[in-house]
C-alpha positions, 0 to 999 in steps of 0.5 A: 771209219772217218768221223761225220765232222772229219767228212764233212771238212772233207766235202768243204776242201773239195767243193772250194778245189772245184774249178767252177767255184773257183771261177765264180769266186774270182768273178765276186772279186772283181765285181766288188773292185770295179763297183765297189761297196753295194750301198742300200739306197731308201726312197726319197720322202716326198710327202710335206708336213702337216701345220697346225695352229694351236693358240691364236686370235680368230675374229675380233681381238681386244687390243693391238697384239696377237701371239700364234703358237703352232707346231708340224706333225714332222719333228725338225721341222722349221717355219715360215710366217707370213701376216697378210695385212703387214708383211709382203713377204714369207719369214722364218718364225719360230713358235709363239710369234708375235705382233704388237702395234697392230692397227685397230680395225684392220683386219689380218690374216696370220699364216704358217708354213713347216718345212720338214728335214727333207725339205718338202713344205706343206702346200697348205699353211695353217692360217687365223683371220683376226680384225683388232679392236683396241682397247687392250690395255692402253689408257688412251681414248675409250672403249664400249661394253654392252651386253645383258644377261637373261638372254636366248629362248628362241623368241623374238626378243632374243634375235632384237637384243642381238640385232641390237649388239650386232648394230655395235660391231665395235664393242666387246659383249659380255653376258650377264649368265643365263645365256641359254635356256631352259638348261644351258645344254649344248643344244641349248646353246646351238638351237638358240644362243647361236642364232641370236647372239652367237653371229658375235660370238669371237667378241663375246666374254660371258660368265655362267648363271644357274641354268648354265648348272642345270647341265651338269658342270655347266658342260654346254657353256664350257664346250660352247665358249672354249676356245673363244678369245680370252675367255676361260672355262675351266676354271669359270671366271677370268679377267681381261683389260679393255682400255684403262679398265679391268674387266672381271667376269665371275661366276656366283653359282660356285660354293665352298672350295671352289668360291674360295678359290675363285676369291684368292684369285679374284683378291691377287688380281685385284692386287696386282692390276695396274688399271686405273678402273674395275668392272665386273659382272657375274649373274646373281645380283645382292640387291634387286627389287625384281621377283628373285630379290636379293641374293646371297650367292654374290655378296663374297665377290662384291665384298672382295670388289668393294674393299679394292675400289671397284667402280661398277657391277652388272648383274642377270638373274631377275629378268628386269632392268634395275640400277642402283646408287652405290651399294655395299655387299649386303645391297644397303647403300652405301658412299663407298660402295659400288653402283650395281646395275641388274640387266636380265634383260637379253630375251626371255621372257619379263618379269614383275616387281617384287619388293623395292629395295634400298638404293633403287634409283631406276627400274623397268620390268616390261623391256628387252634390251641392252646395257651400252658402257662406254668407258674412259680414262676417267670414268664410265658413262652408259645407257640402256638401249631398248630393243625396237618399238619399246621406249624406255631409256636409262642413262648413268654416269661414273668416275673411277675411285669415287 
């Protein structure tokens, strides 16, 4: 009897003797020779990449240089740049692209375009409109910084301060902390801050104040202000040029590890900025006459500001309008101090005075307004500006390193 596999070998030599399988075999021959190797052919990628821009000015810019930084959803994909306001044409670009040597007032819009390894370009580029305000950096000419602390709930005066800095559309605006109440929550800042203050929300650098901390973390500031130009939220405190000035914004509401740290970076900047002049401003003020009084909470970062020469400070938190001859950290005057100024005085509601303090040189407790800082080369020269139908006034003046 003949083993399975023997039959099976068997079967095979007498299916492949056929005559009809023979044919069909000699016919795949001749397929293969006259069309040669079947080649599997995939559909063609039509479908364009996806731009984004992840870094870039957007509304008012301090100074004359912009940097863009972008990226596709295709990896291989190279740019195109095209700045509306400079360029007539589309150019290749690589990220970060920069301008420099913008003109000031002049308002550009900066647009990127992927191209994908399969050629598709994206029909819709990413795209920043930015207007540069000068007074980034140079020492030329002046610059303006106005602003107040103390500022939106939700009443008129709010809106009167903001018509105030919205009437200055030239000057960078800084807030001197307590810029939402009553908890400095998101919607704190969305149903009030942003009706009155936010239409100039691209120019503004602010700093935090306690109630920014009845929010845990100060979470509603931090969400609000991320992303606006030059500003840091995380950590709370930065530095920027504007004109021949270094300009600090501060946050007093830290403590512990994190002041320190807040300290080393402020002692390292001061140290290595090649400005001529220094401002800063933070929320808790050392020496007020107002109903808080003197604080505590700032006399380590005016101590730091005072040993490199710093020449002004601003503070919020008594909600009245106060300046003060130079002053040390411990708020007695002092001729190699500090002028100090305390303008809590952005909206909400006034207060009365408290005990005067030494150094007190002009006070005001039944004003809403703003500070206007213009500053030069040299020196600063400033006013407070009174919201409409109210008629006090204060004006000061400073050299820088005096």
């Amino acid at each position: 009897m003949m083993r399975h596999s023997e039959t099976m070998r068997a079967a095979s030599r007498l299916l492949l003797s056929h005559p009809i399988v023979c044919l069909l075999a000699a016919l795949a021959v001749m397929v293969l020779w006259v069309l040669g190797p079947i080649k599997v052919v995939h559909a063609a990628d039509t479908t364009p990449p996806d731009t984004t821009i992840t870094d870039g000015p957007s509304g008012d810019l301090t100074g004359t240089t912009a940097k863009f930084t972008f990226f596709s959803n295709e990896a291989g994909s190279t740019f195109k740049c095209k700045l509306v306001g400079q360029d007539s044409t589309r150019t290749t670009c690589s990220s970060p692209k920069d301008y420099t040597n913008l003109t000031a007032g002049t308002q550009y819009t900066f647009k990127v375009w992927a191209k994908d390894a399969a050629g598709n370009i994206d029909p819709t580029p990413a795209t920043r409109t930015f207007t540069p305000r000068g007074g980034g950096g140079g020492t030329e000419g002046s610059t303006h910084l106005v602003g107040a602390g103390d500022i939106a709930s939700q009443g008129d005066a709010d809106v009167a301060t903001g018509d105030l800095i919205d009437a200055r559309p030239e000057a960078i605006v800084f807030t001197a902390g307590d810029n939402a109440y009553p908890m400095g929550s998101l919607s704190n800042y969305t149903n009030k801050y942003e009706p009155a203050w936010g239409p100039f929300k691209a120019r503004t650098r602010p700093s935090p104040g306690n109630h920014e901390y009845m929010t845990s973390g100060a979470s509603g500031y931090k969400t609000y202000f991320s992303g606006v130009p030059e500003v840091s939220t995380n950590p709370t405190y930065y530095a920027y040029n504007l004109g021949a000035w270094r300009i600090y914004s501060l946050d007093s509401n830290l403590t512990g590890a994190a002041m320190n740290t807040q300290l080393n970076w402020l002692s390292d900047d001061l140290a290595s900025t090649n400005t001529t002049c220094e401002l800063a401003y933070w929320h808790h003020p050392v020496a007020s006459s107002g109903q808080h009084g003197p604080t505590t909470l700032g006399r380590q970062l005016f101590a730091e500001l005072d040993s490199a020469g710093a020449d002004l400070v601003l503070n919020g938190h008594d909600h009245n309008y106060e300046r003060f001859e130079k002053i040390n950290s411990s708020g007695q005057p002092s001729a190699n101090g500090i002028v100090e100024i305390v303008i809590g005085t952005g909206g909400t509601d006034l207060r009365g005075q408290g005990f005067v303090q030494p150094g007190s040189q002009k006070r005001n407790f039944d004003t809403h307004g703003i500070v206007d800082i213009n500053l030069s080369s040299t020196g600063y020269s400033g006013e407070f500006v009174p919201v409409p139908g109210t008629t006090f006034t204060d004006n000061f003046s400073g050299t820088c390193g005096t």
